[in-house]
C-alpha positions as CSV (number, residue, x, y, z in Angstrom):
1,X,0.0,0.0,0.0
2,X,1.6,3.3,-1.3
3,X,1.8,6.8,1.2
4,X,0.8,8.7,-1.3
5,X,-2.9,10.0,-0.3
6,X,-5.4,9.9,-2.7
7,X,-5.6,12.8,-4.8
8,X,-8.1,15.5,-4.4
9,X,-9.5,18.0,-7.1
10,X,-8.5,21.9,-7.4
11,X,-11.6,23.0,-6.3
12,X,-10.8,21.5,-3.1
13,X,-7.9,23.7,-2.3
14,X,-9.6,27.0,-3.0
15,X,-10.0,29.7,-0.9
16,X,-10.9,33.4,-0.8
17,X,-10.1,35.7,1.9
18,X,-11.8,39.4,2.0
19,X,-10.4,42.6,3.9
20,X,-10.4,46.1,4.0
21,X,-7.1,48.0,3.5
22,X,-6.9,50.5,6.6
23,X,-4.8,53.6,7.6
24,X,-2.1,51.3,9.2
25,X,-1.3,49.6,5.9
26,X,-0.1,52.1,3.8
27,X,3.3,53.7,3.3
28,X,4.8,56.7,3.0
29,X,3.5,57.1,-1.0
30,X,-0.3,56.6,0.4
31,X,-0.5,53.5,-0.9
32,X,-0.7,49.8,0.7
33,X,3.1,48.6,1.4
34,X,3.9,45.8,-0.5
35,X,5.0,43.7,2.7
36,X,1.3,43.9,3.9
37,X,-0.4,42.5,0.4
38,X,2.4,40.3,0.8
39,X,1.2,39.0,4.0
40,X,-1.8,38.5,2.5
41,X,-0.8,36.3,0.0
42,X,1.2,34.1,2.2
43,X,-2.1,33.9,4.8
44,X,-4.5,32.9,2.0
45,X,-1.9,30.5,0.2
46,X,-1.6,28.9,3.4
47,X,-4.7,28.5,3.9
48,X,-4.9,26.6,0.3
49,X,-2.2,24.7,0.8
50,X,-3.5,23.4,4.3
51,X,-6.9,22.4,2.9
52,X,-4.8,20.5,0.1
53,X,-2.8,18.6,2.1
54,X,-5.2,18.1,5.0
55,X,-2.3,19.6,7.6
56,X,-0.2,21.8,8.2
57,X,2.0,23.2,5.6
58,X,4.8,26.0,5.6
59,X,6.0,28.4,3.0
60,X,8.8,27.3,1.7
61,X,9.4,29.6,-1.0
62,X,8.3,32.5,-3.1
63,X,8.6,32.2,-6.8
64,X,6.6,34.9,-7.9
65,X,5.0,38.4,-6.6
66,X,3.8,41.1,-9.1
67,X,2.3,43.8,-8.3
68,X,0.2,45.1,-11.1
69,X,-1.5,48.1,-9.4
70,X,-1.4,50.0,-6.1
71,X,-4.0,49.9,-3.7
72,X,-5.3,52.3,-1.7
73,X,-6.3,52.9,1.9
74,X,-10.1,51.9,2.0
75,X,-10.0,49.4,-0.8
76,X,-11.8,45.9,-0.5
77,X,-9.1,43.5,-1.3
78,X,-10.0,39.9,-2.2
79,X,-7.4,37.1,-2.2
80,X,-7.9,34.3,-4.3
81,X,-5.6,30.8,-4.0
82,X,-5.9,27.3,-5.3
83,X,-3.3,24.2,-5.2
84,X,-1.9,24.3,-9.2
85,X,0.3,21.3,-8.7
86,X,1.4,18.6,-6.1
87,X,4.8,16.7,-6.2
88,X,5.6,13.6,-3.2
89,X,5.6,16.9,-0.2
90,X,5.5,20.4,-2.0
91,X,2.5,21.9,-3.6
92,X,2.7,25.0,-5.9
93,X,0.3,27.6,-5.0
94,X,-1.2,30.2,-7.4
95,X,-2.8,33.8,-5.7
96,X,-4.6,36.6,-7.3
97,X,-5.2,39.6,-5.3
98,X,-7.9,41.8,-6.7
99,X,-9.8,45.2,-5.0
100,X,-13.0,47.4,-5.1
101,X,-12.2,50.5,-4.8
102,X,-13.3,52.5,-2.2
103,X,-14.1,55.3,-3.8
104,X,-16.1,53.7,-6.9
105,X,-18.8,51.1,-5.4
106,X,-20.2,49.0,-7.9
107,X,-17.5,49.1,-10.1
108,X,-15.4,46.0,-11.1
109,X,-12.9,44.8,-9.2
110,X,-9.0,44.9,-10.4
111,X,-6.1,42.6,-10.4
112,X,-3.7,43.7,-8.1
113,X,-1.8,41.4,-7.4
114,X,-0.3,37.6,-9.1
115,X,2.2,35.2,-7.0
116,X,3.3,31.7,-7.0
117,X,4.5,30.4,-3.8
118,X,5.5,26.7,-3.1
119,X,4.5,25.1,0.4
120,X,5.5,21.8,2.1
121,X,3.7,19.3,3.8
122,X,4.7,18.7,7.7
123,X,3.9,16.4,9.8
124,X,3.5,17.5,14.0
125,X,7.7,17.1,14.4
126,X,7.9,19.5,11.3
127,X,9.4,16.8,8.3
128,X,8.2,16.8,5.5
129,X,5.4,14.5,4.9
130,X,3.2,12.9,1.9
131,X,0.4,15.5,0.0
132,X,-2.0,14.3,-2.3
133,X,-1.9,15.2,-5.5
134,X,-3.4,17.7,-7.7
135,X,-6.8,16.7,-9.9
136,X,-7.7,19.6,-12.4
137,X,-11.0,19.6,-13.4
138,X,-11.0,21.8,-15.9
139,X,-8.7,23.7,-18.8
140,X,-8.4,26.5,-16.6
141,X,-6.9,24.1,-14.2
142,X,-4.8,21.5,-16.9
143,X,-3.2,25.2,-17.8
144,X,-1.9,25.9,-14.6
145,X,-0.7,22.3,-13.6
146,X,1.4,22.5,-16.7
147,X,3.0,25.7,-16.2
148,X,3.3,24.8,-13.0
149,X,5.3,22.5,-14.1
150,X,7.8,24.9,-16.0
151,X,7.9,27.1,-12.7
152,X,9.2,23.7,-11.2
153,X,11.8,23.3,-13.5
154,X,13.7,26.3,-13.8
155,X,13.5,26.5,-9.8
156,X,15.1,23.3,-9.8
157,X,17.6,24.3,-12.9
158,X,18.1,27.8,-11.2
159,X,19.2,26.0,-7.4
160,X,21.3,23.6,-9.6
161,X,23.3,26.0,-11.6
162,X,24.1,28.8,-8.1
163,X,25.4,25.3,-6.4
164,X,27.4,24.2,-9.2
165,X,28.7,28.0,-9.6
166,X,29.5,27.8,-5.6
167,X,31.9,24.3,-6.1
168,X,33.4,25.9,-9.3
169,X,34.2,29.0,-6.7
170,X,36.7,27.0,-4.6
């Protein structure tokens, strides 16, 4: 009998988290610092990532942030996250941050904010332990299991090449 859970659909992993930007937020430009949104995108990727794996799971890296427009004190920011892909202990999580504006109610709400962060599986003494893997439903999905994928791979590539530039060094 294998360790390997039995896999579990993308749907399962998402989640949304809601709040309002406030006064102690922003920085000295008026806007929301960066390091708050990115908070945010860490708590609601966590949040995916736990529901994924049915445990805890820690950040173990950031591949991604991009921060597409400012936000503004007052603005109703929305978090958005879903497992993309699963390997034997890390899962790639994908985040969109969007906001209603404060000062335009009713109107559309805008991207923000994209990232890709990768979490790991942990058991109660903190190793690593097995995650199920990743069951996309639909093409939406398929899309971002495969570029997950490529994320993967130049991660990997990109570790390999500073190590082997580090033993070439001595």
């Amino acid at each position: 009998m294998s360790d390997q859970p039995v896999g579990r659909p993308t749907s399962h992993s998402r989640v949304t988290l809601s709040r309002i930007m406030s006064a102690i937020d922003v920085n000295l430009y008026g806007t929301v610092h960066g390091g708050v949104l990115m908070k945010f995108v860490d708590d609601v990727a966590g949040a995916a990532a736990a529901r994924h794996s049915g445990g805890t799971a820690v950040t173990a890296a950031i591949d991604e942030i991009v921060f597409v427009e400012p936000v503004h004190t007052g603005d109703l920011v929305h978090a958005y996250a879903q497992v993309n892909w699963a390997g034997s202990t890390s899962m790639e999580v994908g985040v969109r941050l969007t906001a209603e504006r404060w000062d335009t109610a009713g109107g559309d709400p805008i991207t923000v904010a994209t990232a890709y962060l990768v979490f790991v599986g942990v058991d109660v003494s903190g190793h690593p332990r097995p995650v199920p893997p990743v069951l996309p439903e639909t093409a939406e999905d398929e899309r971002r299991f495969r570029e997950a994928l490529i994320r993967r791979e130049h991660r990997l590539a990109r570790r390999k090449a500073i190590q082997d530039a580090r033993l070439s060094d001595r």
